[in-house]
MARPATI-121052 format. One record per residue: residue number from 1; y negated, z negated, x of N, C-alpha, C in turn. Coordinates in nm, 2 decimals, always signed. Last residue first. Example, Ala and Ser with C-alpha at 12.3 -4.5 7.8 and 13.67 -1.06 7.14 Angstrom:
<rs>
{rolum=2 nyy=+0.22 nzz=-0.71 nxx=+1.28 cayy=+0.11 cazz=-0.71 caxx=+1.37 cyy=+0.00 czz=-0.79 cxx=+1.29} .
{rolum=1 nyy=+0.57 nzz=-0.78 nxx=+1.32 cayy=+0.45 cazz=-0.78 caxx=+1.23 cyy=+0.33 czz=-0.78 cxx=+1.32} .
</rs>
This chain:
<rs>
{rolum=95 nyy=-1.33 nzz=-5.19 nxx=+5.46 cayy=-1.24 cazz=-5.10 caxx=+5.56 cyy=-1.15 czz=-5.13 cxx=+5.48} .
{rolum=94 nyy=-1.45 nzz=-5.51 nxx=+5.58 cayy=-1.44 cazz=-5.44 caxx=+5.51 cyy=-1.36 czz=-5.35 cxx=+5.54} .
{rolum=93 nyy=-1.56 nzz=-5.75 nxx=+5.76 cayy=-1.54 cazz=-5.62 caxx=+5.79 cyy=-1.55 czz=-5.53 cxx=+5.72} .
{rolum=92 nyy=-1.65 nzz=-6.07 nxx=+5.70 cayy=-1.62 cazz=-5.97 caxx=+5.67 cyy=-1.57 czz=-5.85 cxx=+5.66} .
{rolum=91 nyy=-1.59 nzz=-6.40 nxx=+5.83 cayy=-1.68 cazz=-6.25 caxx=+5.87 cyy=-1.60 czz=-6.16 cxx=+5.80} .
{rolum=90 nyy=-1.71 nzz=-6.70 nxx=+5.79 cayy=-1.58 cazz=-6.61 caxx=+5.77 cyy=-1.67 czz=-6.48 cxx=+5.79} .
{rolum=89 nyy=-1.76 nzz=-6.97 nxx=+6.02 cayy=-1.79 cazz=-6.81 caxx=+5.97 cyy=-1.66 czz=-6.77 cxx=+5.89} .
{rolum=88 nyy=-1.84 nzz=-7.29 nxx=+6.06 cayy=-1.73 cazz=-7.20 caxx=+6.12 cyy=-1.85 czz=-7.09 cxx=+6.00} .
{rolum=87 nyy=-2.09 nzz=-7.46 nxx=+6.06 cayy=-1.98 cazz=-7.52 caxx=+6.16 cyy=-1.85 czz=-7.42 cxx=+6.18} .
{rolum=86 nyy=-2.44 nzz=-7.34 nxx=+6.14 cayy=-2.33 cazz=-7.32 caxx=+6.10 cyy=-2.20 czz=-7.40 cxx=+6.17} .
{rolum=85 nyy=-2.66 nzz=-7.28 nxx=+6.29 cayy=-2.68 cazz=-7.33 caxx=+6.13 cyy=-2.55 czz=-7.34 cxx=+6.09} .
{rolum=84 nyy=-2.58 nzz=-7.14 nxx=+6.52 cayy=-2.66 cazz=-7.28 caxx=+6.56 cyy=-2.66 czz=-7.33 cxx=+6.41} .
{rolum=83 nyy=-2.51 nzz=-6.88 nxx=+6.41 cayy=-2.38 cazz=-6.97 caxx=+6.49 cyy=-2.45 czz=-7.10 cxx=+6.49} .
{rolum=82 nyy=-2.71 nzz=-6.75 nxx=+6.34 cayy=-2.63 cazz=-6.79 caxx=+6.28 cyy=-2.54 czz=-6.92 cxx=+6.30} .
{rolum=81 nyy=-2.85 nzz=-6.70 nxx=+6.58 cayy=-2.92 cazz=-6.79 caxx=+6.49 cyy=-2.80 czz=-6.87 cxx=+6.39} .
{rolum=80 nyy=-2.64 nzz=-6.57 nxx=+6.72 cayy=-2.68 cazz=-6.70 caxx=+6.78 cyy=-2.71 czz=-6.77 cxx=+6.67} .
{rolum=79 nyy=-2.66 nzz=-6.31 nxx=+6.58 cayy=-2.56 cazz=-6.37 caxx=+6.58 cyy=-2.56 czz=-6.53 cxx=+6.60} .
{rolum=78 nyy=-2.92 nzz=-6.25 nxx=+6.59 cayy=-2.91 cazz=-6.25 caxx=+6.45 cyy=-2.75 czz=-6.37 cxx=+6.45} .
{rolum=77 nyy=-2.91 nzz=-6.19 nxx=+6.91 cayy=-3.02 cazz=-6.32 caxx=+6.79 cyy=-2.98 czz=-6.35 cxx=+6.65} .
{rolum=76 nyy=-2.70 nzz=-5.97 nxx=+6.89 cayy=-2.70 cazz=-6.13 caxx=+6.96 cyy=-2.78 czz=-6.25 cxx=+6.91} .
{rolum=75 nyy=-2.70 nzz=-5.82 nxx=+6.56 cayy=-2.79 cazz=-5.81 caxx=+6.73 cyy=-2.69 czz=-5.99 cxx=+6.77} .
{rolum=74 nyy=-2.40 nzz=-5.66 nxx=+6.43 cayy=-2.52 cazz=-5.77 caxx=+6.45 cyy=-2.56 czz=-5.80 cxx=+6.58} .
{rolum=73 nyy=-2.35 nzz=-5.35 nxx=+6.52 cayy=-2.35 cazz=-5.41 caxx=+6.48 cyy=-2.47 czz=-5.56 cxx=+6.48} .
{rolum=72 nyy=-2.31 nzz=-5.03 nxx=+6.27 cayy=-2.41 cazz=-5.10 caxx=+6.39 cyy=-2.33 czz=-5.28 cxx=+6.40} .
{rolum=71 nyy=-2.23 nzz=-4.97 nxx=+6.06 cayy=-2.18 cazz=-4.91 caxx=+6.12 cyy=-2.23 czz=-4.95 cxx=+6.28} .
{rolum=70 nyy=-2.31 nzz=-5.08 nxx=+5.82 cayy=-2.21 cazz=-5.11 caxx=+5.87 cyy=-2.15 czz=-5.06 cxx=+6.01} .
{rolum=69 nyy=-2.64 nzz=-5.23 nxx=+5.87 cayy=-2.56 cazz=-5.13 caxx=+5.84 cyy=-2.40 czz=-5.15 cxx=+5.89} .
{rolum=68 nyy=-2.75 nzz=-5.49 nxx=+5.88 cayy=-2.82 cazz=-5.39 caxx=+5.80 cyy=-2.76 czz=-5.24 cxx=+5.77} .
{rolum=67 nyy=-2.52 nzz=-5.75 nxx=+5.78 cayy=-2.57 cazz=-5.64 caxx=+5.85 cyy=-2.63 czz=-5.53 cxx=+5.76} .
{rolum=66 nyy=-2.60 nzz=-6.07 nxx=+5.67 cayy=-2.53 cazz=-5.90 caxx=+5.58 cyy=-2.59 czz=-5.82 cxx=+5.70} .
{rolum=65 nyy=-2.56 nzz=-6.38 nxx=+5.65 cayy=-2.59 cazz=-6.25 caxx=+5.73 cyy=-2.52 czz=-6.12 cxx=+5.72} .
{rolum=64 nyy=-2.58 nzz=-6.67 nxx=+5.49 cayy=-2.56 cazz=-6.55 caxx=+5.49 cyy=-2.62 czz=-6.47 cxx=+5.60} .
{rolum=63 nyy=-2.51 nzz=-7.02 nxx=+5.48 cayy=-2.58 cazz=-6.92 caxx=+5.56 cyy=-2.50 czz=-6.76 cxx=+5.61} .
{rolum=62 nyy=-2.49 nzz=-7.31 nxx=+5.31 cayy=-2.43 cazz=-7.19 caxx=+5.33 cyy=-2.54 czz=-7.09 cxx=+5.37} .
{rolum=61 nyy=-2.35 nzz=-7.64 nxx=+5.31 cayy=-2.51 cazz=-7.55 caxx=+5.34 cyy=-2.38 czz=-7.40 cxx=+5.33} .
{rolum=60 nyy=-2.20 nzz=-7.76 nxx=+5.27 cayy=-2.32 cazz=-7.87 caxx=+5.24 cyy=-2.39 czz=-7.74 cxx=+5.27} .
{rolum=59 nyy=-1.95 nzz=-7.61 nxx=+5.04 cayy=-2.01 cazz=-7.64 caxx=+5.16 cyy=-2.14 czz=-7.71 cxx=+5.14} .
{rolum=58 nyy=-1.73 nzz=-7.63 nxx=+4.86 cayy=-1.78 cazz=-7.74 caxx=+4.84 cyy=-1.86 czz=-7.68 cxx=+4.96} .
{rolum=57 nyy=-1.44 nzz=-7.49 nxx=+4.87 cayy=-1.50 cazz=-7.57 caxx=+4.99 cyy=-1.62 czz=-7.66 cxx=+4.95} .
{rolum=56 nyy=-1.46 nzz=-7.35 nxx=+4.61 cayy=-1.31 cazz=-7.44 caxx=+4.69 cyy=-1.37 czz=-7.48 cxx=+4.78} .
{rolum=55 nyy=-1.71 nzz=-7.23 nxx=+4.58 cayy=-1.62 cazz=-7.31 caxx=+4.46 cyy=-1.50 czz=-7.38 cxx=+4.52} .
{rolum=54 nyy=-1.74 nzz=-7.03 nxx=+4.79 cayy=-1.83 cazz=-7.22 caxx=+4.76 cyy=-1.74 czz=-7.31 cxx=+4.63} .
{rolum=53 nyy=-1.51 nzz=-6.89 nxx=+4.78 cayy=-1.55 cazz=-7.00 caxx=+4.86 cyy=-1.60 czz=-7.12 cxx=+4.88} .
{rolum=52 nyy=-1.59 nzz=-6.76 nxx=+4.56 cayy=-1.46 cazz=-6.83 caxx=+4.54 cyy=-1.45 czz=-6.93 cxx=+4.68} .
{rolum=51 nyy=-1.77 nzz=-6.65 nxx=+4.60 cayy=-1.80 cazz=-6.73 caxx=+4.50 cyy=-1.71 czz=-6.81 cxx=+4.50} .
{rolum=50 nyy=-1.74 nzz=-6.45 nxx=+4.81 cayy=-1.84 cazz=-6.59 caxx=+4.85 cyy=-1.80 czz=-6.67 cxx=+4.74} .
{rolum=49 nyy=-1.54 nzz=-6.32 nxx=+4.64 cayy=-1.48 cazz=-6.37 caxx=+4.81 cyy=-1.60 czz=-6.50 cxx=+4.82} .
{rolum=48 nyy=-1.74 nzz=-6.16 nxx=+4.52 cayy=-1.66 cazz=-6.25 caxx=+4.42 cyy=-1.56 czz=-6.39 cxx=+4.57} .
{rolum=47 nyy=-1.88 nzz=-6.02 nxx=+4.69 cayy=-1.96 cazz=-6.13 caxx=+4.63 cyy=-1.85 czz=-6.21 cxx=+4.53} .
{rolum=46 nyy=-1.64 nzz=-5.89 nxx=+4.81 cayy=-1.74 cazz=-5.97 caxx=+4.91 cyy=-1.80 czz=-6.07 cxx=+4.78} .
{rolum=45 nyy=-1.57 nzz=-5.64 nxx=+4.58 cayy=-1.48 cazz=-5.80 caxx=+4.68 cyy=-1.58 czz=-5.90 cxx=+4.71} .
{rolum=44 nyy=-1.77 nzz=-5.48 nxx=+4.57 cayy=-1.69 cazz=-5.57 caxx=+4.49 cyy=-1.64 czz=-5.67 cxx=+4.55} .
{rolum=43 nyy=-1.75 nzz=-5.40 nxx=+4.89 cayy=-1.88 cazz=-5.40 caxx=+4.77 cyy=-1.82 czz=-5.51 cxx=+4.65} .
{rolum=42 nyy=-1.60 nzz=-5.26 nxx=+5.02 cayy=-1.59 cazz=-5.42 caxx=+4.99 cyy=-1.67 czz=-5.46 cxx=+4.85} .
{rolum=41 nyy=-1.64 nzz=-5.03 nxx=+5.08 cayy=-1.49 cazz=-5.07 caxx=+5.01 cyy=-1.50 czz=-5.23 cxx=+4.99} .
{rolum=40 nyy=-1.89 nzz=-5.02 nxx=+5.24 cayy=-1.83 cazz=-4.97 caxx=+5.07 cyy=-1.73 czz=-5.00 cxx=+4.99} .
{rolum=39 nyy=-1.97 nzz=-5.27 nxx=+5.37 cayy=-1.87 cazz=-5.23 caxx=+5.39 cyy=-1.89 czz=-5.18 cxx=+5.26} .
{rolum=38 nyy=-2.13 nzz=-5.53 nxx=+5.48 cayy=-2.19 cazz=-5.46 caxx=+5.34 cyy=-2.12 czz=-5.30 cxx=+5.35} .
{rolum=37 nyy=-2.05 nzz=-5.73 nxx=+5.67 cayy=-2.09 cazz=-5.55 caxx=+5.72 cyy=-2.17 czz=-5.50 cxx=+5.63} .
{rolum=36 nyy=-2.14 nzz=-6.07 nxx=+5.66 cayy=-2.03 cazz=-5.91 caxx=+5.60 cyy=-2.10 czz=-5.76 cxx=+5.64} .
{rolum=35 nyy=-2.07 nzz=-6.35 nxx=+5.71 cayy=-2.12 cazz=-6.30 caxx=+5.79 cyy=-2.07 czz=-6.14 cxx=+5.76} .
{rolum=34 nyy=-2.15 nzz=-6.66 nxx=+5.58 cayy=-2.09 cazz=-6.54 caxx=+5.58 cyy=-2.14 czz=-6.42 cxx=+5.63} .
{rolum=33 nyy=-2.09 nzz=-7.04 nxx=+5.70 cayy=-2.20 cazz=-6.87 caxx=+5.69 cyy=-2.07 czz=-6.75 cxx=+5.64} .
{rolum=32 nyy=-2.12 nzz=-7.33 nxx=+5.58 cayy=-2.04 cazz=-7.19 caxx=+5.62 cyy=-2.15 czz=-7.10 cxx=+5.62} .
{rolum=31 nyy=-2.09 nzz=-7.69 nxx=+5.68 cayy=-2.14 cazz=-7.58 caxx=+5.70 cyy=-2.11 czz=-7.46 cxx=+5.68} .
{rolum=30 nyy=-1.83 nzz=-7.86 nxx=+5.50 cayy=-1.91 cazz=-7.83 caxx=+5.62 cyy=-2.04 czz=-7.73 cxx=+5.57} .
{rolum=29 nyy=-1.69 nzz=-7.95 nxx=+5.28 cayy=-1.83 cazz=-7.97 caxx=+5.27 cyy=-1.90 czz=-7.93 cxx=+5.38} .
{rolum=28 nyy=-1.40 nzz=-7.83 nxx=+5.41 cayy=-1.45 cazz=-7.88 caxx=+5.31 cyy=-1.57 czz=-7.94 cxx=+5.34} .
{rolum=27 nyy=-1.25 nzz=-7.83 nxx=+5.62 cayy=-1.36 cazz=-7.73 caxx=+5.64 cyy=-1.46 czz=-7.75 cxx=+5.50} .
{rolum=26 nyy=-1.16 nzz=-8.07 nxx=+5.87 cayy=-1.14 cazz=-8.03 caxx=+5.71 cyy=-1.29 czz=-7.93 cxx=+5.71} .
{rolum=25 nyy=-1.18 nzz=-8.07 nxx=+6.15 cayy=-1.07 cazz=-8.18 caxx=+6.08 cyy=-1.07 czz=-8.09 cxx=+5.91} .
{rolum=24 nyy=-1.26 nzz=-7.84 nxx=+6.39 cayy=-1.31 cazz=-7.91 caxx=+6.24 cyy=-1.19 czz=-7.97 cxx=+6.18} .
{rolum=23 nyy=-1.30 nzz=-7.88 nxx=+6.72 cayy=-1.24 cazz=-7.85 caxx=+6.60 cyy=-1.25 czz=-7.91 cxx=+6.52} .
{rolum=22 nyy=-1.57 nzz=-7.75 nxx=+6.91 cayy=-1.49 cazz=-7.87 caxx=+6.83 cyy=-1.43 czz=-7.80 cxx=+6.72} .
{rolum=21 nyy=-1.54 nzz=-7.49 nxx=+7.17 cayy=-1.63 cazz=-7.54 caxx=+7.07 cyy=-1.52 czz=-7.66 cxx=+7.00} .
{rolum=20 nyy=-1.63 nzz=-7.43 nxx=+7.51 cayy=-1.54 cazz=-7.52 caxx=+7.37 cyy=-1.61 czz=-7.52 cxx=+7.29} .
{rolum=19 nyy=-1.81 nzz=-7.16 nxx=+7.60 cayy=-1.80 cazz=-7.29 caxx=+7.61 cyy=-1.72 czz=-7.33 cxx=+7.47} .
{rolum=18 nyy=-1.60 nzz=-6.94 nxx=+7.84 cayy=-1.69 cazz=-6.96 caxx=+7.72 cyy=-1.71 czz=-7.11 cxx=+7.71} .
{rolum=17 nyy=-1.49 nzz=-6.68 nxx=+8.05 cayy=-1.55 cazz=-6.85 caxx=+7.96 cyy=-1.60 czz=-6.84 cxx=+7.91} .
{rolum=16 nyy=-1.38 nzz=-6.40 nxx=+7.95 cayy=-1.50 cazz=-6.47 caxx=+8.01 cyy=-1.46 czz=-6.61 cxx=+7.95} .
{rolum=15 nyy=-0.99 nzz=-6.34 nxx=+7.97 cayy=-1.16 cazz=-6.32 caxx=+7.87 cyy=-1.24 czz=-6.42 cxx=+7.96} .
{rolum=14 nyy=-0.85 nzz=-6.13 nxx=+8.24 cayy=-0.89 cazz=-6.26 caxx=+8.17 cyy=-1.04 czz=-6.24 cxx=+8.10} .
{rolum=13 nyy=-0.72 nzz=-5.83 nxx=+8.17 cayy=-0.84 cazz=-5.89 caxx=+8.22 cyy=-0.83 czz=-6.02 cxx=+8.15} .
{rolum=12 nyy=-0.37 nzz=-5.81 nxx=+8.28 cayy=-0.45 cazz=-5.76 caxx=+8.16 cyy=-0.57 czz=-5.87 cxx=+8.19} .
{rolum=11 nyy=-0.02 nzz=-5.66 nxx=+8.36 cayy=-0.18 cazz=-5.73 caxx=+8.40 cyy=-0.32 czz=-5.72 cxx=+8.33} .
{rolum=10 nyy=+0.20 nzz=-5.65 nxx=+8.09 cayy=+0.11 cazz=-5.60 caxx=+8.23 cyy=+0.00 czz=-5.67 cxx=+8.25} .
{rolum=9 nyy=+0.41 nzz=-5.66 nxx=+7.94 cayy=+0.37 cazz=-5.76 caxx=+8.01 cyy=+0.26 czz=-5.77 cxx=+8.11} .
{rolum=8 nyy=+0.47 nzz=-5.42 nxx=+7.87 cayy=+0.35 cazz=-5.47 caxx=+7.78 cyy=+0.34 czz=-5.61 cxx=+7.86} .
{rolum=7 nyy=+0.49 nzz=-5.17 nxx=+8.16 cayy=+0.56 cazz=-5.28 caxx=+8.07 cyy=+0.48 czz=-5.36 cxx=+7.99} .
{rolum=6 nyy=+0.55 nzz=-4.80 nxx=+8.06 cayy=+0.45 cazz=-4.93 caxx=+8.13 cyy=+0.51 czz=-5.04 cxx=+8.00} .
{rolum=5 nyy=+0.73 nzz=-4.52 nxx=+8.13 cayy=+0.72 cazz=-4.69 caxx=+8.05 cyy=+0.63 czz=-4.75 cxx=+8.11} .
{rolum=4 nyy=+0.65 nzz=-4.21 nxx=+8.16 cayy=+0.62 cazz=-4.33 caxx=+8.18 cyy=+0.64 czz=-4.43 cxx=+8.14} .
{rolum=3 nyy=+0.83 nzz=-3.89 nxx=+8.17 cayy=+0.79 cazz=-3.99 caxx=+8.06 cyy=+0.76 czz=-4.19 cxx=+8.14} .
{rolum=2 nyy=+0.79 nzz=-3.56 nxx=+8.27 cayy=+0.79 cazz=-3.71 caxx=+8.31 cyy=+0.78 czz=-3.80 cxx=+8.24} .
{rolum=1 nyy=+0.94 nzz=-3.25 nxx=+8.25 cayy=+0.85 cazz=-3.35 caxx=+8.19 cyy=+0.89 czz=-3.49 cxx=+8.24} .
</rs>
């Protein structure tokens, strides 16, 4: 039997460019989206998780996107739209 080490330093794909985005000084009164699978194990969690956010951040807007399933994910438009109405995400998973 042969047993292979590969070293975890290994050569590994650089991610695509992307464009910078700005860093937020304070996330208080910004912009937030929430962005949740609608995950079964979250069910509970998630709407108490929003409430406790708008109540400590204060946001000037808040922009929801609940995938229509958890198991798919959000289209690129659904994503974009989001991202343009928004200054950061918290995203949900669940699980």
């Amino acid at each position: 039997m042969t047993l292979r080490v590969r070293s975890p330093l290994a050569e590994i794909n650089t991610p695509p460019e992307g464009k910078r985005i700005r860093r937020l000084e304070t996330v208080t009164g910004t912009r937030v989206g929430l962005l949740w699978s609608q995950h079964a194990s979250s069910e509970k969690f998630w709407p108490v998780f929003e409430r406790v956010v708008e109540a400590t951040l204060h946001p000037s807007e808040v922009h929801r996107l609940y995938k229509d399933s958890t198991w798919n994910v959000a289209t690129p438009d659904q994503v974009g739209e989001l991202a343009r109405q928004v200054d950061f995400v918290f995203v949900g998973v669940g699980g």
